[in-house]
N, C-alpha and C positions, 0 to 999 in steps of 0.2 A: 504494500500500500504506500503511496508516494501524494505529496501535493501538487508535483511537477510532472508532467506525463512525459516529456523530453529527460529528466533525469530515470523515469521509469523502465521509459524505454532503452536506455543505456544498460541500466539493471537484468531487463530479462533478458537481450543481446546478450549479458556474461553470463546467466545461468541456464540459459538455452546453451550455449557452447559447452559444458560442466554436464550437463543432464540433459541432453539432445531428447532422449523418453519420457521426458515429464512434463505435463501439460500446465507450463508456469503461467501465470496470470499474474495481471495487477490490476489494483484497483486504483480510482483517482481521489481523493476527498480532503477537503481541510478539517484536522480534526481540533481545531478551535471551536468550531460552528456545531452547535448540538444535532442540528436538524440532518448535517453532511455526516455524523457521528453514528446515526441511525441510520441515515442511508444505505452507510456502506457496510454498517453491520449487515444487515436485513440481504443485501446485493449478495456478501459473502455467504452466508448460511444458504441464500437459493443456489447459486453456484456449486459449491462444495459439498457432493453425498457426508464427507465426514471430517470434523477436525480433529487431529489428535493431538496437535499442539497449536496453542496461541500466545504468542510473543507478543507485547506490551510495549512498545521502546520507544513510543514517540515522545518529542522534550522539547523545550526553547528557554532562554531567556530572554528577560527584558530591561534594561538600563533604565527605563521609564515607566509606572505605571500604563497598561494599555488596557483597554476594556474592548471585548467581541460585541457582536448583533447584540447577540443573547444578555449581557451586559454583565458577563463574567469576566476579571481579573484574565489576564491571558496566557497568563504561567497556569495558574489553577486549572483554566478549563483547557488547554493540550496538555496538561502534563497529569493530571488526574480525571477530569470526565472523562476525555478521551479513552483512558482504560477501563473504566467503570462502565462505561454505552455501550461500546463496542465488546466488552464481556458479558454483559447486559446479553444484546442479541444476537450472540452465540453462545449462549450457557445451553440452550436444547440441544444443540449438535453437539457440542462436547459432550454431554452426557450420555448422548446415542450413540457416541462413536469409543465411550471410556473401555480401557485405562485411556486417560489423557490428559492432556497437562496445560496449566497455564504459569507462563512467565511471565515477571513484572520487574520492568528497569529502575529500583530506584536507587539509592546514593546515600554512599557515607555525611551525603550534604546535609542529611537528617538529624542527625546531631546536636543538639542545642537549640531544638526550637521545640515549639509544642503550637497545637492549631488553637486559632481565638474563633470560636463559632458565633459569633458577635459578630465577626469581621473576617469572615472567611475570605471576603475580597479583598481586602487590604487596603480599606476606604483609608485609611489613618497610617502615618508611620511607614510610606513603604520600600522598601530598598528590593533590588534584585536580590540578595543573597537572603534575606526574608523569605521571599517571595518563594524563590527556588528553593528553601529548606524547606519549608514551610509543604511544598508539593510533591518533595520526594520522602515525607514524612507522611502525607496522605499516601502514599503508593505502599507503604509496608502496612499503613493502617488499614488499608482497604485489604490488601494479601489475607493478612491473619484474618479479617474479619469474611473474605471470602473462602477461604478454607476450612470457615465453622459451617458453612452453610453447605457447600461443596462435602461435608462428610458422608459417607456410605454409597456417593455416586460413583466412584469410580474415577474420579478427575480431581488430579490434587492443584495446588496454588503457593508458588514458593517465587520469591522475591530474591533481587541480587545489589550489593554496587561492583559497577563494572573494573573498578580505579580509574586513573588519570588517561583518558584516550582521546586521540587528535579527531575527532568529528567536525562535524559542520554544526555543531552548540555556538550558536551564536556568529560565526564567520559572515553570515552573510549581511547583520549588521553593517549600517554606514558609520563613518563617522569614527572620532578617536577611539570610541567603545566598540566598533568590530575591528579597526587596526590592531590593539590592544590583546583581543582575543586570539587572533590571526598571531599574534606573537606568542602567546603564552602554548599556543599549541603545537608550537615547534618544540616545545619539551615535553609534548605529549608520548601517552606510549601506542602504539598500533592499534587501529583497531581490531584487527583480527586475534590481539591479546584481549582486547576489551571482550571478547565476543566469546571467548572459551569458557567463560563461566554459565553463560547463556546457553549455550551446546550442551555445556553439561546439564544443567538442568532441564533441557527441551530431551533428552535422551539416556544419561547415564542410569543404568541400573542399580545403580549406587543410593538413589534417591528417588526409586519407584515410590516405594512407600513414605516418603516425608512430607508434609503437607503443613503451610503457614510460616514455611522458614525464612532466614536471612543470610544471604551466604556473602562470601569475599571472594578477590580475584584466585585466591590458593585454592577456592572447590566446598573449605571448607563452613560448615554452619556456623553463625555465631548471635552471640543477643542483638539485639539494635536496642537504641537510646531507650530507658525509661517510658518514654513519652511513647514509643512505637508499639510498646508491649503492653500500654490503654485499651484493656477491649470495652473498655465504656464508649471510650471517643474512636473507636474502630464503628463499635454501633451506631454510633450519632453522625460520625461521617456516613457511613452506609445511608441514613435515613434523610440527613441532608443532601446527598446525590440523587437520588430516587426524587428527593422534592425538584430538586433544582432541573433534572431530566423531564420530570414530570409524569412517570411512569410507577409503579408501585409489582412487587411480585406477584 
């Protein structure tokens, strides 16, 4: 799934050449916009007889408060609705298709923050490092809290940070704040290191059975901050997506 159909089509060009037998697809959608978030949900599940795995990984930051249609915060709503819709509607085909698995990209950036449900937007106070903590702290909280509900289907829910990897977070920013970035990611490390963690958990038998974890780039599991292991505010998030989606289970 891609926002750019020109950088998409670059994509299946290199896994079509890798996997000549496998009928790759892409899909097109912004997943800032909740109505494109459904879409493409809904698109994927008609498509697809069965998912056995669903990867999670879309991200941005923003230097500036920015607000969507919707008139959600714009870190929040691609870096957390965005995995919440879209597993949303594909939770019946993973379940039809279990064992199966879902992965969620979120980050050591978690750390030292805790969500204000007051101000989930960040009407008050907002810095990008907020912002971005603040959303990869809902992604472990929605994890755990989707792998309480996810129990006895067949489809577990485990969570990662990838480490320090040279992506396109932020690069395409103008201005001294994507120069800036654009620099800092020349001490980045690969992403195809960033990505091993992910692989294992889209597949290692290692961690058929584990469901609501937090891993590191070593593979292996470990606690995340205080604040991530809230299954009060795992539930209250759960309840305010659902609102803010507008959908109910």
């Amino acid at each position: 799934m891609a926002r750019d159909r020109g950088r998409a089509d670059t994509t299946l060009a290199r896994l079509r050449e890798v996997g000549p037998n496998v009928a790759h697809r892409a899909h097109i959608a912004d997943l800032s916009i909740l109505a494109e978030m459904k879409q493409v949900g809904r698109e994927i599940a008609a498509a697809e007889p069965r998912i056995d795995v669903l990867i999670n990984n879309a991200g941005n930051i923003f230097p500036t408060r920015q607000v969507t249609p919707d008139g959600l915060e714009c870190t929040f709503a691609t870096n957390h609705m965005a995995y919440f819709m879209l597993t949303h509607e594909l939770r019946k085909r993973l379940v039809a298709s279990a064992p199966a698995r879902v992965v969620n990209t979120a980050s050591a950036a978690h750390i030292g923050h805790a969500l204000d449900f007051d101000d989930l937007q960040i009407t008050r106070g907002y810095s990008l490092r907020r912002a971005y903590g603040r959303s990869k702290l809902a992604n472990i909280l929605f994890t755990r809290e989707l792998a309480r509900r996810l129990a006895g289907t067949g489809v577990t829910a485990n969570c990662l940070h990838p480490g320090f990897v040279a992506t396109g977070l932020g690069q395409r920013s103008g201005g001294i704040f994507g120069s800036v970035v654009r620099f800092v990611m020349l001490f980045a490390g690969r992403p195809e290191g960033g990505a091993e963690t992910i692989v294992h958990l889209a597949s290692s038998p290692d961690v058929a059975a584990i469901t609501g974890g937090y891993f590191v780039p070593t593979g292996q599991q470990v606690e995340p901050s205080p604040a991530a292991r809230d299954d009060l505010a795992a539930r209250r998030l759960w309840d305010e997506s659902e609102r803010i989606a507008g959908f109910t289970e």
